[in-house]
C-alpha positions in Angstrom: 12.3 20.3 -19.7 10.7 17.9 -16.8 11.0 14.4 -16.5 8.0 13.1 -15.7 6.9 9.3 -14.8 2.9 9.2 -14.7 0.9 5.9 -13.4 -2.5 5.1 -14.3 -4.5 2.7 -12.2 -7.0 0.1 -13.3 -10.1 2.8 -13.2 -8.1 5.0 -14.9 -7.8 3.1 -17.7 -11.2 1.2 -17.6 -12.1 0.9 -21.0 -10.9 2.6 -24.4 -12.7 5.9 -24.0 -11.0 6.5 -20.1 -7.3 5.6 -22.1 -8.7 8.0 -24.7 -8.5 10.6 -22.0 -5.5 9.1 -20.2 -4.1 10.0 -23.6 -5.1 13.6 -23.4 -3.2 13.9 -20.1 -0.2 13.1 -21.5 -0.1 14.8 -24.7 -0.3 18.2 -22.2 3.0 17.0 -20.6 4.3 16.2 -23.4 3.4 19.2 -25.9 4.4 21.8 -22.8 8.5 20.3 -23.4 8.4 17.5 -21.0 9.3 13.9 -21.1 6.9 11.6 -20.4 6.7 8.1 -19.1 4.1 6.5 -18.8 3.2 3.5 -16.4 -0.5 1.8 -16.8 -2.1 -1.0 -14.5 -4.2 -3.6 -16.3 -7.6 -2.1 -17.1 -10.3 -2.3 -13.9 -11.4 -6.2 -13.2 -9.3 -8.2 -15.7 -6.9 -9.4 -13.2 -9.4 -10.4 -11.0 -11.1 -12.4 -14.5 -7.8 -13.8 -15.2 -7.5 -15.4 -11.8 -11.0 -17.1 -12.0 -9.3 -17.9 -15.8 -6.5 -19.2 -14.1 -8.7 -21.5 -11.3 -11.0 -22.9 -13.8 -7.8 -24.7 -15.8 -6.5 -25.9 -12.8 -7.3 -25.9 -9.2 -3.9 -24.5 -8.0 -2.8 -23.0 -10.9 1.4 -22.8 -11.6 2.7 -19.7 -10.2 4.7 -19.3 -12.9 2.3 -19.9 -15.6 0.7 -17.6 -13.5 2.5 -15.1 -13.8 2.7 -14.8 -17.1 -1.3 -14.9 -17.6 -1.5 -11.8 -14.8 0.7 -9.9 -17.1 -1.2 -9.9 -20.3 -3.7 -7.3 -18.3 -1.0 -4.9 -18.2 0.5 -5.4 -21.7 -3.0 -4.6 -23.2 -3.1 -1.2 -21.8 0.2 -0.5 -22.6 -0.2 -1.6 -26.2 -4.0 0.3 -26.7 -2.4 3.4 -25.0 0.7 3.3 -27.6 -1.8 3.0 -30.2 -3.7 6.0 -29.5 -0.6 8.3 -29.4 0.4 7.0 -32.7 -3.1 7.3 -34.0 -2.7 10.8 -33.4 0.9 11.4 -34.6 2.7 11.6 -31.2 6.4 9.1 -31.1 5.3 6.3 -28.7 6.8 3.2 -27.6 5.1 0.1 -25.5 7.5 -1.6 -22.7 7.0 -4.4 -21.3 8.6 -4.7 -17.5 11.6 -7.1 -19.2 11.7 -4.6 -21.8 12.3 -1.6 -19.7 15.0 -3.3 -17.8 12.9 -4.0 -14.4 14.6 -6.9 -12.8 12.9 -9.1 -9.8 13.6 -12.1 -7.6 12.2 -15.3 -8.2 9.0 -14.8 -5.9 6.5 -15.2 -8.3 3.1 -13.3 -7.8 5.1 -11.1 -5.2 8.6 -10.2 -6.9 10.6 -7.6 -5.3 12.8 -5.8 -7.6 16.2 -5.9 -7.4 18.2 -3.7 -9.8 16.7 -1.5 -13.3 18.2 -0.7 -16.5 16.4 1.6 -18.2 19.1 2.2 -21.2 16.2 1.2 -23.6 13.5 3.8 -21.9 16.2 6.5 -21.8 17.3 5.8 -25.6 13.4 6.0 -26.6 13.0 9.3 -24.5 16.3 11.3 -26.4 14.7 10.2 -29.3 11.6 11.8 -28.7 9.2 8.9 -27.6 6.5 8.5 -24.5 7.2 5.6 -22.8 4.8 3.5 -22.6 5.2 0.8 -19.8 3.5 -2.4 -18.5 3.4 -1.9 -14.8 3.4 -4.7 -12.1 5.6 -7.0 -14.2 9.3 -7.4 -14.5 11.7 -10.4 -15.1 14.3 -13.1 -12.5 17.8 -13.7 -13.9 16.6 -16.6 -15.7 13.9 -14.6 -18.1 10.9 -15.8 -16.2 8.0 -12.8 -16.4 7.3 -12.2 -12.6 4.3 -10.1 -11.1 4.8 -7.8 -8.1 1.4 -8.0 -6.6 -1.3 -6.0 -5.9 -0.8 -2.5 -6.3 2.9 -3.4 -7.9 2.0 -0.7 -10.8 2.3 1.8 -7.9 6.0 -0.1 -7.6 7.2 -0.2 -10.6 6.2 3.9 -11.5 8.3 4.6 -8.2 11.0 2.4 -9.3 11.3 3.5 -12.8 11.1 7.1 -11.5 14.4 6.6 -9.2 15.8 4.8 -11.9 15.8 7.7 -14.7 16.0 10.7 -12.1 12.5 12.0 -12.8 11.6 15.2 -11.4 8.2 14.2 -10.4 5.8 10.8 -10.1 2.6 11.6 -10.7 0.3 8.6 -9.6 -3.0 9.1 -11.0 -6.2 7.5 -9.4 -9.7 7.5 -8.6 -9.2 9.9 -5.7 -7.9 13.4 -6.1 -5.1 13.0 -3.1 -4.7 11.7 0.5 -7.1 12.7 3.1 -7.0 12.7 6.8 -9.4 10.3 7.1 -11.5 8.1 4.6 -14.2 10.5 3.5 -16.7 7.9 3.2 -16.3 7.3 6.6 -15.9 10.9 7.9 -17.5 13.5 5.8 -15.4 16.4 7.6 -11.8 14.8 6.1 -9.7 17.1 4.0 -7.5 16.5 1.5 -3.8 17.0 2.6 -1.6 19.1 0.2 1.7 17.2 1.3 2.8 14.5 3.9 6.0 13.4 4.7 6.9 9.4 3.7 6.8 8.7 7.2 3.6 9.5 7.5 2.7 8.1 4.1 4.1 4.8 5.1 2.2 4.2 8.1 -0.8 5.5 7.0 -0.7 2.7 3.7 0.3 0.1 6.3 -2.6 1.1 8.6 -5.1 0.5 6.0 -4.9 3.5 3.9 -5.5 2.8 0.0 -3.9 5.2 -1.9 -0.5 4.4 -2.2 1.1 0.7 -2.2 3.4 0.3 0.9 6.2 -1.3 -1.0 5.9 2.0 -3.6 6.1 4.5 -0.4 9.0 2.5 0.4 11.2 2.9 -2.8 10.2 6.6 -2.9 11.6 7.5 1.2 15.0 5.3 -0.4 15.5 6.9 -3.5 14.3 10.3 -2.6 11.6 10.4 -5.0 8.5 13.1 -5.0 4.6 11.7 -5.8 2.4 13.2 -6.4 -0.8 11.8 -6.0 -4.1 13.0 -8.3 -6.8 12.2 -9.7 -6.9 11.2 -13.2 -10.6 12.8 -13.6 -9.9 16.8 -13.1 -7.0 18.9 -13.0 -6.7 19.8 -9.2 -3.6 19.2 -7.2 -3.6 16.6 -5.2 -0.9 15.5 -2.4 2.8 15.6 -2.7 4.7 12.7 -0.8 8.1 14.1 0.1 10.4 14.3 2.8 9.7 15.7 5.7 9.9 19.3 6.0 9.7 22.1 9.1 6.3 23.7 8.1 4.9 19.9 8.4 5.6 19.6 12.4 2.9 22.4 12.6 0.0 19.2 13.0 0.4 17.1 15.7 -1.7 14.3 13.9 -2.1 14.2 9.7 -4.3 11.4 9.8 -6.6 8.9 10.8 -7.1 5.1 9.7 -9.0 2.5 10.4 -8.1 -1.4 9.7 -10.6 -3.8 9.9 -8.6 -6.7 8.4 -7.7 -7.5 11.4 -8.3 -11.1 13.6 -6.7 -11.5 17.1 -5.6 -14.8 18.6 -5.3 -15.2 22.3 -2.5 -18.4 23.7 -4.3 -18.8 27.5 -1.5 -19.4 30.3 1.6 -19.7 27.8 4.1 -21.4 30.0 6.9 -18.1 31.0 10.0 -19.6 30.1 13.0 -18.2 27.5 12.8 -19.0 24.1 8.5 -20.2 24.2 7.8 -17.0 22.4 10.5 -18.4 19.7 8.3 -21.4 19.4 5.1 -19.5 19.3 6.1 -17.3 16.3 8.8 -18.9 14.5 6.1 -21.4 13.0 3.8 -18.4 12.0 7.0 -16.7 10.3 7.9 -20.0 8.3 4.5 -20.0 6.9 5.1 -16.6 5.7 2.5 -14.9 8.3 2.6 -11.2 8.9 2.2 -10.5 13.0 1.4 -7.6 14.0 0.4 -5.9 17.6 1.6 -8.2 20.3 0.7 -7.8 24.0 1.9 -9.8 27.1 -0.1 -10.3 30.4 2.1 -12.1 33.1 -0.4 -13.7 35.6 0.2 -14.1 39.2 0.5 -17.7 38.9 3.9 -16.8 36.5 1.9 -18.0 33.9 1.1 -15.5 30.9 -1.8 -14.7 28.1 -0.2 -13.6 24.9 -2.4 -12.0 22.3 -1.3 -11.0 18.8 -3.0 -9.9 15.9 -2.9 -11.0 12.1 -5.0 -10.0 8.8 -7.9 -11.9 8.4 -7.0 -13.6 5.5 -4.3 -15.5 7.5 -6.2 -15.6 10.3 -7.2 -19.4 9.7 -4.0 -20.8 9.5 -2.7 -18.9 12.2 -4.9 -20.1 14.4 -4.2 -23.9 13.1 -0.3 -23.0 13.7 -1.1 -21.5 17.2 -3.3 -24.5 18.2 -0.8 -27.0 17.6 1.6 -25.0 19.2 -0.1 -24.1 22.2 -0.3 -28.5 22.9 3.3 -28.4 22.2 4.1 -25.6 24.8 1.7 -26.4 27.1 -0.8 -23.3 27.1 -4.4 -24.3 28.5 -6.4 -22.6 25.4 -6.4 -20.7 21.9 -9.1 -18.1 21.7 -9.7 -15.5 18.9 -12.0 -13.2 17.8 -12.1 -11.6 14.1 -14.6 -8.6 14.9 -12.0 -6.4 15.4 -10.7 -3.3 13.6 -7.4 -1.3 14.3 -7.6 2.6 14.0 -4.5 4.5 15.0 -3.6 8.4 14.6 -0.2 9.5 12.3 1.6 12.5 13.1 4.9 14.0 12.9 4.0 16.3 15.9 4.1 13.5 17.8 7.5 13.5 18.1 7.8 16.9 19.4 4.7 17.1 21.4 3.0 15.0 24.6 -0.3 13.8 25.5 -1.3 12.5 22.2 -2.1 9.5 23.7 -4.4 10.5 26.7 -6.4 12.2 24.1 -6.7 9.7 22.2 -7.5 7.5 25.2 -10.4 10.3 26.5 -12.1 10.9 23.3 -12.6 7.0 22.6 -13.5 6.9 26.6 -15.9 10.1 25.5 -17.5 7.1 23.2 -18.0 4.2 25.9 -15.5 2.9 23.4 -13.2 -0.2 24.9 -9.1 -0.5 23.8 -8.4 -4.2 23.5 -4.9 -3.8 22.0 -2.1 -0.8 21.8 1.0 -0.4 19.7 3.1 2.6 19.3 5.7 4.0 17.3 7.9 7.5 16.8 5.0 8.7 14.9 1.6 6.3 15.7 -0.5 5.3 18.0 -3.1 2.3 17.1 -5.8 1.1 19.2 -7.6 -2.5 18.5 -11.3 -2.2 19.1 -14.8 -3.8 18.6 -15.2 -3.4 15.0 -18.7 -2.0 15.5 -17.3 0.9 16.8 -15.0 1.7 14.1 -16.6 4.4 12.1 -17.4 6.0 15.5 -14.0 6.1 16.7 -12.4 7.8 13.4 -15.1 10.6 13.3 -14.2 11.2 16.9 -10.7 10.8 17.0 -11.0 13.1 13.7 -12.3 15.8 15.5 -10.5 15.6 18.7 -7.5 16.1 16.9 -8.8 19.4 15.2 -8.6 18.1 11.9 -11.8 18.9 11.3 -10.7 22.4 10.9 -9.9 23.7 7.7 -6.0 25.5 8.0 
């Protein structure tokens, strides 16, 4: 007997005839031996309708009150889903998240979860039940329902998963696994069998969809394997696990590309200790998210210092970096927003040089101009005219011979 945590997402469980067959799914599991839990996202749209819900009450709705409207979506799905398996004489039980022990901070609309006690799920599994559980929702120490964002359904299967010692977390979708590029973008991506949660992680950070960064995350902490499928046919998908010697075999897994991505430009920043402090300490306060930073010292001892944020904080960025820049002294603010990031994942990199000079000659091979460069153990990303973006990840694709079918 498996354990076995399942999450559905929103297009997954669309409308009653796709939980129908989200239903199906999990009577297999079940009727092969296996315990199942199940974790369900609100079905495709309704969040979004209960947020225009939300704005037409008030203007800036109580994030609290909030909160609590979010997670109805998710408590429908969990309740329809119950229903069915009952309808067809299979032991099932609906949980909410304060029900099945999921505990959070106080953030509301972006709760992190601190501890879980599952006793309730476990009792309901020796007894012979699916679980049947709202995802993206838990409770603060003081009862309030909390919401974990978007995506937090990925989060709270992960979580749940670590907390009962499954053997396996299946996260269902409307892809069939993770590729090494977007195939929409590059029709020669392939579907990789299994990645390592490094690579995972950087590749949700760096724009990749599939998996929620926060749910990567829990599953590198708490050693937990994913498998990520697609709820519409029975193929395997990608298993998410740790990193393993027959993976150092590619140099590069994947390619992204990013194009939420806005760059802000602080013209002859004063160089003196602690004005960096000044630049980004406001953008941190106001809960901004930085992310490639380059420094040009000029001749003059004066420097340009660009960074980069998403561009939906890209406007008050640049308010916070305008007022800053009188404060400091620089002589202008300049941005741009047409922009995207693409950058190449690999745990080869670590063992193997060079990745960046071909990286550098194929985009060169393109007439295509690197404003921006970060690096890490296993990453290199490149900010470029976003006009170019497709471009550069069907060439970096194939310069990296992923292309080829192994």
């Amino acid at each position: 007997m498996a354990l076995r945590v399942q999450k559905y997402g929103g297009t997954s469980v669309a409308d009653i005839e796709r939980i129908s067959n989200v239903a199906d799914r999990v009577q297999k599991a079940y009727d092969k031996g296996d315990q199942v839990v199940v974790v369900l996202s609100a079905m495709a749209g309704v969040t979004d309708k209960l947020i225009s819900l939300a704005k037409q009450a008030s203007e800036n709705p109580d994030k609290r009150e909030l909160d609590v409207l979010l997670a109805t979506g998710e408590q429908t799905t969990a309740a329809l889903l119950a229903m069915i398996l009952k309808s067809r004489g299979y032991q099932a039980k609906s949980f909410l998240g304060f029900q099945a022990g999921i505990h959070t901070d106080k953030a509301s609309g972006k709760a992190r979860i601190m501890d879980i006690d599952c006793k309730k799920v476990q009792k309901a599994l020796d007894n012979g039940n699916i679980a049947v559980m709202a995802g993206f929702q838990g409770t603060d120490r003081d009862g309030n329902i909390t919401t974990l964002g978007r995506g937090g359904s990925d989060t709270s299967a992960v979580a749940i998963a670590s907390s009962l010692k499954a053997d396996v977390c299946e996260i269902f979708t409307d892809v069939d696994g993770v590729y090494t590029t977007d195939p929409r973008i590059c029709s020669a991506a392939r579907k990789i069998s299994k990645i390592s949660y490094d690579e995972m992680l950087e590749m949700a950070i760096l724009g990749a969809k599939v998996l929620q960064i926060r749910s990567v995350e829990f599953a590198k902490k708490f050693n937990v394997p994913v498998h990520v499928r697609s709820s519409f046919n029975e193929e395997e998908g990608t298993m998410v696990i740790n990193e393993s010697a027959d993976m150092e075999s590619a140099i590069v897994s994947g390619v992204t590309c990013d194009m939420n991505e806005a760059r802000i430009t602080l013209k002859r920043v004063p160089d003196q200790p602690g004005v960096s402090a000044k630049i980004f300490g406001p953008l941190a306060k106001a809960e901004i998210m930085v992310d490639m930073i380059i420094q040009n010292t000029r001749s003059d001892g004066e420097t340009d210092l660009t960074f980069t944020v998403t561009k939906d904080d890209f406007e008050r960025a640049r308010e916070i970096s305008e007022a800053v820049a009188k404060k400091i002294g620089a002589a202008e603010v300049l941005t741009g927003t047409e922009i995207a990031k693409v950058s190449v994942i690999g745990l080869g990199m670590k063992s193997h040089s060079g990745v960046a000079a071909i990286m550098f000659e194929a985009l060169a091979s393109e007439n295509i101009n690197i404003r921006l460069i970060s690096t890490s153990e296993i990453r290199i990303s490149c900010v470029i005219l976003s006009k170019y973006a497709e471009l550069a990840v069907r060439t970096l694709h194939t310069a990296f011979g992923l292309d080829q079918e192994k």
